[in-house]
TORTI-163748 format. One line per field, with one value per residue: residue number from 1; residue in three letters; x, y, z of N, C-alpha, C in turn. Coordinates in nm, 2 decimals, padded with zeros to 4 digits. Layout:
N
pos c(NUM:...)
code c(ALA:...)
n.east c(X:...)
n.north c(Y:...)
n.up c(Z:...)
ca.east c(X:...)
ca.north c(Y:...)
ca.up c(Z:...)
c.east c(X:...)
c.north c(Y:...)
c.up c(Z:...)
This chain:
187
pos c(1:2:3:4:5:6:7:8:9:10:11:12:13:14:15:16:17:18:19:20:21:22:23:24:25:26:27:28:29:30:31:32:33:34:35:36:37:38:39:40:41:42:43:44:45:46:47:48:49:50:51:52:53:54:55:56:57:58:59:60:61:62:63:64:65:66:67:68:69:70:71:72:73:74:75:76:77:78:79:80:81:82:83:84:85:86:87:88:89:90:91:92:93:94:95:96:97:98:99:100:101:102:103:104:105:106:107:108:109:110:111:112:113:114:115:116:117:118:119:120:121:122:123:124:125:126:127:128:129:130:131:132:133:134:135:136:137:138:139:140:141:142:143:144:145:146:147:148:149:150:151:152:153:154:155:156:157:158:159:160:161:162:163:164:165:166:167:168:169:170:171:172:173:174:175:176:177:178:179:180:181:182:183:184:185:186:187)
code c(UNK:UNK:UNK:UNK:UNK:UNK:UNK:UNK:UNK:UNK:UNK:UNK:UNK:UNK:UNK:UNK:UNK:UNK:UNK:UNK:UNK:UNK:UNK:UNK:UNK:UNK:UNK:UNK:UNK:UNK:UNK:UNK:UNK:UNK:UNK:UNK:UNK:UNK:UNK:UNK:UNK:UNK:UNK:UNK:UNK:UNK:UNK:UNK:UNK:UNK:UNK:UNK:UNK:UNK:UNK:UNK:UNK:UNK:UNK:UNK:UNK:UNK:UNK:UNK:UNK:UNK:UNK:UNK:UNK:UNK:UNK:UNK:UNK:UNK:UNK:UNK:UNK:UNK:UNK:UNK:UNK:UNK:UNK:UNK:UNK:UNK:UNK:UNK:UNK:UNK:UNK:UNK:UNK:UNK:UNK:UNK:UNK:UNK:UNK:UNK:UNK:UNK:UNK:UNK:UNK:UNK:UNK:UNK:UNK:UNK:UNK:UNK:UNK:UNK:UNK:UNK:UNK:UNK:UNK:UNK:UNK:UNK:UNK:UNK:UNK:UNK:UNK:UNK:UNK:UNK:UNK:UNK:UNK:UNK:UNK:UNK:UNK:UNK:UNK:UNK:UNK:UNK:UNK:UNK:UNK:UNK:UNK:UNK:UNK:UNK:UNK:UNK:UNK:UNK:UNK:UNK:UNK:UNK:UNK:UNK:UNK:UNK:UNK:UNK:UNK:UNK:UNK:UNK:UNK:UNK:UNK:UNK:UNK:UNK:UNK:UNK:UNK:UNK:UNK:UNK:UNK:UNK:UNK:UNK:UNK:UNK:UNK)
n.east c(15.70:15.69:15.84:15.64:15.41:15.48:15.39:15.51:15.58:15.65:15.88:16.09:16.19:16.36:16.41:16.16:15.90:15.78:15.44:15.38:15.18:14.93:14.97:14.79:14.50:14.58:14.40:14.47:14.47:14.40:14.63:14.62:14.76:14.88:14.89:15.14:15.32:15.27:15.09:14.92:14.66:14.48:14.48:14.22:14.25:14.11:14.13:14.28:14.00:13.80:13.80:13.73:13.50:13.36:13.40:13.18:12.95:12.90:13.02:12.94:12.64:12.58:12.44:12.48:12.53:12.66:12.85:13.00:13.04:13.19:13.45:13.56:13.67:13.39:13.30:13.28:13.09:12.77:12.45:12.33:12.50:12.68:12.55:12.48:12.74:12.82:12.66:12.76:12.97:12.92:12.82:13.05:13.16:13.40:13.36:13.15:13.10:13.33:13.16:12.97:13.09:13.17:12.89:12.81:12.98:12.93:12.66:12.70:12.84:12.68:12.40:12.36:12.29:12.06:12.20:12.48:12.44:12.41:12.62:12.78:12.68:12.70:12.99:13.06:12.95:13.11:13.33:13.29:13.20:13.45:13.61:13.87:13.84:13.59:13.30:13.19:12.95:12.87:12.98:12.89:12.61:12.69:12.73:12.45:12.34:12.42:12.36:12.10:12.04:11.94:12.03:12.26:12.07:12.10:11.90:11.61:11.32:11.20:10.90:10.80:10.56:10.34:10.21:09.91:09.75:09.40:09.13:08.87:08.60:08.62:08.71:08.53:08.31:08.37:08.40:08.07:08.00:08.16:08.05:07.77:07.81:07.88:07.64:07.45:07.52:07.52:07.23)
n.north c(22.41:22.73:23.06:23.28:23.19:23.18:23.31:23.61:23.59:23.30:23.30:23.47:23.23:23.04:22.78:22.68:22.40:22.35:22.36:22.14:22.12:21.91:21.66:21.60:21.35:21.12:20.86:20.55:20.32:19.98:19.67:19.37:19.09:18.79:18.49:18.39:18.05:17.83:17.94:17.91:17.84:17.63:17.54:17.61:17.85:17.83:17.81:17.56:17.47:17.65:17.45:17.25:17.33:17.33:17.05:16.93:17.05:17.01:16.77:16.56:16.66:16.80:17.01:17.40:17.50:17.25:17.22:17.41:17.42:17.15:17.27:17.45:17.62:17.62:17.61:17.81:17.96:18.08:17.95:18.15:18.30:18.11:18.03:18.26:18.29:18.11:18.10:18.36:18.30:18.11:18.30:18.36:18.37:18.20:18.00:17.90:17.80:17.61:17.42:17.42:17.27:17.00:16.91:16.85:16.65:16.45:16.39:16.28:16.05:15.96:15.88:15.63:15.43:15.15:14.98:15.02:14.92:14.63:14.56:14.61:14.43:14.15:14.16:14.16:13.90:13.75:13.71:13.63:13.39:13.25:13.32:13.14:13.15:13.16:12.93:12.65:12.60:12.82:13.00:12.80:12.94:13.18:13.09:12.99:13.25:13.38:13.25:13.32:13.52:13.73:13.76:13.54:13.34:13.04:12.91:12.93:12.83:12.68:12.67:12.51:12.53:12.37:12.55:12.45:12.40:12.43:12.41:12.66:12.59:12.34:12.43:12.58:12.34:12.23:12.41:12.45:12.17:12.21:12.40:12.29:12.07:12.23:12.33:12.15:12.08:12.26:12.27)
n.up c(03.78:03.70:03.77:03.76:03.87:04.14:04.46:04.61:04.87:04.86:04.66:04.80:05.01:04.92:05.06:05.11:05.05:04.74:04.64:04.36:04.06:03.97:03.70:03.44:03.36:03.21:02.93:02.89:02.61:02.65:02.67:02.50:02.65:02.54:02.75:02.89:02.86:03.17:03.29:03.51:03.33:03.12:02.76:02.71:02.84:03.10:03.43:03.68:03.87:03.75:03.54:03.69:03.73:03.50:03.39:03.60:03.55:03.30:03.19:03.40:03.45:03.69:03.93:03.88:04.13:04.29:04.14:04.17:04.45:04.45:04.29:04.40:04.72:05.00:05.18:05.38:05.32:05.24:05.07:04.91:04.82:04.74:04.52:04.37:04.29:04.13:03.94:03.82:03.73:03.51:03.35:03.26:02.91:02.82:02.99:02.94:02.69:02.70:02.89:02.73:02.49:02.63:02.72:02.43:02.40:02.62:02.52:02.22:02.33:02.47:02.29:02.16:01.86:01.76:01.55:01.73:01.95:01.85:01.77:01.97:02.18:02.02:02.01:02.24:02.33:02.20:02.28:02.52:02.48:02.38:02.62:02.80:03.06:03.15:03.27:03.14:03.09:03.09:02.85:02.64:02.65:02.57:02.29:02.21:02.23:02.06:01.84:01.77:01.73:01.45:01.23:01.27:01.28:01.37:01.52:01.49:01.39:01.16:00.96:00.69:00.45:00.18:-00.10:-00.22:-00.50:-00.58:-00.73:-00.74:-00.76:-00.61:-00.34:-00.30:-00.28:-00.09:00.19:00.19:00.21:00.51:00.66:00.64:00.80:01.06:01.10:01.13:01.37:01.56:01.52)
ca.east c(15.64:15.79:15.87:15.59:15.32:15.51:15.39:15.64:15.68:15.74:16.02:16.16:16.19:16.40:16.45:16.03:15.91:15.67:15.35:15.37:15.05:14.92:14.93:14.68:14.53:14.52:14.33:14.59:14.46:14.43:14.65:14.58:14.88:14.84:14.91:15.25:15.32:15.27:15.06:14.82:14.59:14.49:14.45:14.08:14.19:14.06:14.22:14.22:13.93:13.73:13.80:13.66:13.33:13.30:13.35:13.09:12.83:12.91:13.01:12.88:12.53:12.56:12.38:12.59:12.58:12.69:12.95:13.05:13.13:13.32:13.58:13.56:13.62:13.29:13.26:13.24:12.98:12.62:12.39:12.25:12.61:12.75:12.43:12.52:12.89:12.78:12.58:12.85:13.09:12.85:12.82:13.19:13.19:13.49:13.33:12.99:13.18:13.35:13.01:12.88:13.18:13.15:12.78:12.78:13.09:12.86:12.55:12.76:12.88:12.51:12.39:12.38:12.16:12.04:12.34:12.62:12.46:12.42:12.74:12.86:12.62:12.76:13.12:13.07:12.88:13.21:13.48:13.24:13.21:13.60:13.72:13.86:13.82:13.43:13.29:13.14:12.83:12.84:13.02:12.76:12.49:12.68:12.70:12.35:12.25:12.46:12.30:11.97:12.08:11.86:12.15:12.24:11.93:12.09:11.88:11.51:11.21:11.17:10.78:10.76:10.42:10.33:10.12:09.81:09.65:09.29:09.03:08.80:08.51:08.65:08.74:08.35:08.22:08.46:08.34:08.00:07.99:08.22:07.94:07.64:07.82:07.91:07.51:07.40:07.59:07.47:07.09)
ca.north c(22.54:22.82:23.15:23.36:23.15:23.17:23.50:23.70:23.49:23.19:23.36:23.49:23.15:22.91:22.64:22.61:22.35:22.43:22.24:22.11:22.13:21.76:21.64:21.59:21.22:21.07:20.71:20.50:20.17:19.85:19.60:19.26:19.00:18.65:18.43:18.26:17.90:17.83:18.14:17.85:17.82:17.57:17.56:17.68:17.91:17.81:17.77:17.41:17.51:17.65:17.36:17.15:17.37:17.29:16.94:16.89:17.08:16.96:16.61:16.47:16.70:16.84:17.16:17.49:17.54:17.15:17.22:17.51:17.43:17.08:17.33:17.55:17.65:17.69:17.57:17.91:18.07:18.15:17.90:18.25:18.37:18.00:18.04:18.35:18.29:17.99:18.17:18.45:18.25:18.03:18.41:18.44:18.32:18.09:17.89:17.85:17.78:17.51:17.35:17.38:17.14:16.87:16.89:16.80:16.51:16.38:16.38:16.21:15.94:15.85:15.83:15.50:15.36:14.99:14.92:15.04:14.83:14.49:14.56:14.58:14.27:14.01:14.17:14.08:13.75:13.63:13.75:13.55:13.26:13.21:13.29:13.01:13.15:13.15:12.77:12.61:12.67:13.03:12.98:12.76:13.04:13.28:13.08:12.98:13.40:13.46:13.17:13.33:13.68:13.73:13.73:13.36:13.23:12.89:12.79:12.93:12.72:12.75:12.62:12.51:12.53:12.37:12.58:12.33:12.46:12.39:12.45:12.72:12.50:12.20:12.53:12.62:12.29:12.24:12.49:12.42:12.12:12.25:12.46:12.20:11.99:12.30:12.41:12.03:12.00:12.35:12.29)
ca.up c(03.81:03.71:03.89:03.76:03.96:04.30:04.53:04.64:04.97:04.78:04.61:04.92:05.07:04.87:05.12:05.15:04.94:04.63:04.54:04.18:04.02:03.92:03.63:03.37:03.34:03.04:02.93:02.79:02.58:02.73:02.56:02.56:02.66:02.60:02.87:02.86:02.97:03.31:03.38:03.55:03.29:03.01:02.61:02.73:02.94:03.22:03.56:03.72:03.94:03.65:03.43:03.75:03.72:03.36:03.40:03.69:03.49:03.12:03.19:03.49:03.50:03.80:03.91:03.93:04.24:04.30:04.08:04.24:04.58:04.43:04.25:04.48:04.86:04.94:05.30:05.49:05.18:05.23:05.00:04.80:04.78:04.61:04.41:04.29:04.21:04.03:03.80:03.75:03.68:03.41:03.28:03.17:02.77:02.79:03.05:02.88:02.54:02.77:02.91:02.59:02.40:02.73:02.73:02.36:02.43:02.63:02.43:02.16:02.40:02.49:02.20:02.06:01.77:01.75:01.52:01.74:02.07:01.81:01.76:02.08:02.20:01.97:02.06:02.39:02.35:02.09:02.36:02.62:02.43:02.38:02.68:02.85:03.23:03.15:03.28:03.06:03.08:03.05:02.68:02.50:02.65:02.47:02.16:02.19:02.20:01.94:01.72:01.80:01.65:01.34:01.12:01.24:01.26:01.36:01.63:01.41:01.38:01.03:00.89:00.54:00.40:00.11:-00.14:-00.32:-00.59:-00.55:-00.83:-00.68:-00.72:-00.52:-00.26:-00.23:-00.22:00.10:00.28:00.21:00.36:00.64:00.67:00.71:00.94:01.17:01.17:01.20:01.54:01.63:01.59)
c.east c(15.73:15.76:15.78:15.41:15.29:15.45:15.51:15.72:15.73:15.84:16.13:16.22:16.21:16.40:16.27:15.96:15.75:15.59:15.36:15.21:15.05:14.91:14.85:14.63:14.44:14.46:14.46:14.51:14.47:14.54:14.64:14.71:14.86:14.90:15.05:15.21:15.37:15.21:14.93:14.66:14.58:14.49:14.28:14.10:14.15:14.17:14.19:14.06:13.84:13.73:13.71:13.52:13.28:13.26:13.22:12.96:12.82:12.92:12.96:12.71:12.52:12.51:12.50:12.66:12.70:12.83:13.09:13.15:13.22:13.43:13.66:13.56:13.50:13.25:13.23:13.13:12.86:12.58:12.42:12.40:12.71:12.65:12.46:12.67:12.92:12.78:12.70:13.00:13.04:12.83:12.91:13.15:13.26:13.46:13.18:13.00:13.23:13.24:12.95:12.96:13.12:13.01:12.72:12.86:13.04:12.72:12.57:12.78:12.74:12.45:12.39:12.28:12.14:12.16:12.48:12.59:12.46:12.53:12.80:12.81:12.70:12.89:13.16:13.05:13.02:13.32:13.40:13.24:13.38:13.68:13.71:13.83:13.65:13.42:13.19:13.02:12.73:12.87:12.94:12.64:12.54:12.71:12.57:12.27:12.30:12.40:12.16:11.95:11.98:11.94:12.21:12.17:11.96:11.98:11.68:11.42:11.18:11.03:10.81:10.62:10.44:10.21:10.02:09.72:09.53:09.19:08.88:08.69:08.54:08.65:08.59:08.29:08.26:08.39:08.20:07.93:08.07:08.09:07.79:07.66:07.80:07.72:07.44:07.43:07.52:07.30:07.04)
c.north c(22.65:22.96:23.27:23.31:23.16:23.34:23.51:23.64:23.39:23.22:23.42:23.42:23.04:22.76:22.58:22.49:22.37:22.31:22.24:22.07:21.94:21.77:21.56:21.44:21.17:20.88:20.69:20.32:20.03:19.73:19.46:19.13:18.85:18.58:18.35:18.15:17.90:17.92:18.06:17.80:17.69:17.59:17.61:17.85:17.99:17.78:17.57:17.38:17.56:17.53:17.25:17.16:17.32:17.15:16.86:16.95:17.03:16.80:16.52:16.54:16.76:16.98:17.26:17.49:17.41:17.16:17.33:17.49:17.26:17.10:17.39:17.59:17.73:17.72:17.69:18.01:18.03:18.03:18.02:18.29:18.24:18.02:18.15:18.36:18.20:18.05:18.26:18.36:18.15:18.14:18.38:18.34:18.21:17.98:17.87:17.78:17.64:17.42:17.31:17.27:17.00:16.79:16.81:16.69:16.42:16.29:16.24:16.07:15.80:15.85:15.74:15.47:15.24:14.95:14.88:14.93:14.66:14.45:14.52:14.44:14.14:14.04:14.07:13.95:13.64:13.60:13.61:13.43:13.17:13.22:13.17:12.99:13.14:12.99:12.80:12.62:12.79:13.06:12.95:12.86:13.15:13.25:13.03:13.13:13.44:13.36:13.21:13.46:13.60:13.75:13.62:13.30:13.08:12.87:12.87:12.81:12.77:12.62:12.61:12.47:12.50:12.44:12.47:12.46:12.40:12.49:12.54:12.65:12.40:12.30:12.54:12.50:12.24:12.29:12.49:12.30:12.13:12.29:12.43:12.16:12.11:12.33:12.27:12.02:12.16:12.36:12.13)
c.up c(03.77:03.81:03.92:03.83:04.13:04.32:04.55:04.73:04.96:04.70:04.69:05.01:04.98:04.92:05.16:05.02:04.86:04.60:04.41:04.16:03.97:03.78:03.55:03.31:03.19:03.02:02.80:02.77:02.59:02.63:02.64:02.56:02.65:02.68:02.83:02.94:03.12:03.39:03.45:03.47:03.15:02.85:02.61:02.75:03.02:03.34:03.59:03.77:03.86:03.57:03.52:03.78:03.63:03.34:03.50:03.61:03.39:03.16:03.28:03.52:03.60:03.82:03.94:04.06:04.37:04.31:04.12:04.36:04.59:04.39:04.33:04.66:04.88:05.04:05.40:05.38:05.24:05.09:04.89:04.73:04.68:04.47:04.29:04.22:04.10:03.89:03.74:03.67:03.57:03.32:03.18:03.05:02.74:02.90:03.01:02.79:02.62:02.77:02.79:02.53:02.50:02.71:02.57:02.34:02.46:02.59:02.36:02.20:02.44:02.42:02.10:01.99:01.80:01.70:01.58:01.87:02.03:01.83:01.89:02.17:02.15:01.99:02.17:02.40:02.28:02.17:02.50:02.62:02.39:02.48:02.79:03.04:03.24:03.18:03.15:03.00:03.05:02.92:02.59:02.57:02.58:02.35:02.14:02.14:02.08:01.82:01.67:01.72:01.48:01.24:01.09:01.20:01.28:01.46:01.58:01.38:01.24:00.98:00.76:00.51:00.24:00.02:-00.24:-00.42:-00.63:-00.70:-00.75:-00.65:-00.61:-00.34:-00.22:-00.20:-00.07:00.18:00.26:00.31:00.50:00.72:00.74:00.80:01.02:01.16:01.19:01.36:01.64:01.64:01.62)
């Protein structure tokens, strides 16, 4: 302040003390820090407690609010009020983005074609059939299923038919008399 603001009595009275005018507030730029190590968060992140939202929604299915109060102390909340923190917190971006990778992990996981469960069928039936803690019984049933596999084909009833080559005439008069007998016996 200087001296030409003070009145007269504030210049008369050194030892009183003088308001200082405020000053003027200015907006200063947020800057953005990234997180060092150990700042409780992951390569997400996420906290522990969010990462344990993500996984209860994304990989086990579970509804938000489910999911919610397993991450989360939830025990003294209001239903509407986990309901709603659920939601907000399914808002934030890096936990949607989250859900979203798990949700497609899982997808992925369940997922199998015909090929991949053959595959794992006759895995199983070859590891079944060799091992030696299996009785015995249980071994030749899994080299019987695996003989049965359409790629073995050992254990197949296979028909052989022979083709005759029949002169069409000899063919109609066949069936002609097939023909009489069958309407002799019917009238």
């Amino acid at each position: 302040m200087s001296d030409d603001t003070l009145g007269d009595d504030d210049k008369a009275k050194p030892n009183k003390v003088r308001k200082k005018a405020k000053p003027a507030l200015s907006l200063v730029p947020a800057v953005v820090v990234p997180l060092a190590k150990g700042s409780g968060k992951d390569a997400n992140g996420l906290t522990a407690k969010q990462e344990a939202f993500c996984q209860g929604v994304g990989a086990r299915g579970e509804t938000l609010a489910a999911a919610y109060r397993a991450a989360f102390d939830a025990a003294n909340m209001a239903p509407a009020t986990i309901h709603n923190e659920a939601f907000k917190l399914m808002s934030r971006p890096e936990i949607a983005a989250r859900v979203n990778v798990l949700v497609r992990e899982k997808q992925a996981k369940s997922s199998y074609d015909a090929a991949r469960i053959r595959s794992h069928v006759v895995e199983r039936l070859h590891a079944e059939s060799i091992d030696p803690d299996n009785p015995p019984a249980a071994r030749v049933r899994a080299l019987e299923l695996l003989g049965k596999l359409d790629v073995v084909g050992a254990f197949r009833e296979r028909v052989e038919t022979e083709a005759k080559q029949a002169a069409p005439d000899d063919i109609a008069a066949t069936l002609e008399a097939r023909l009489k007998a069958l309407l002799a016996k019917a009238g």
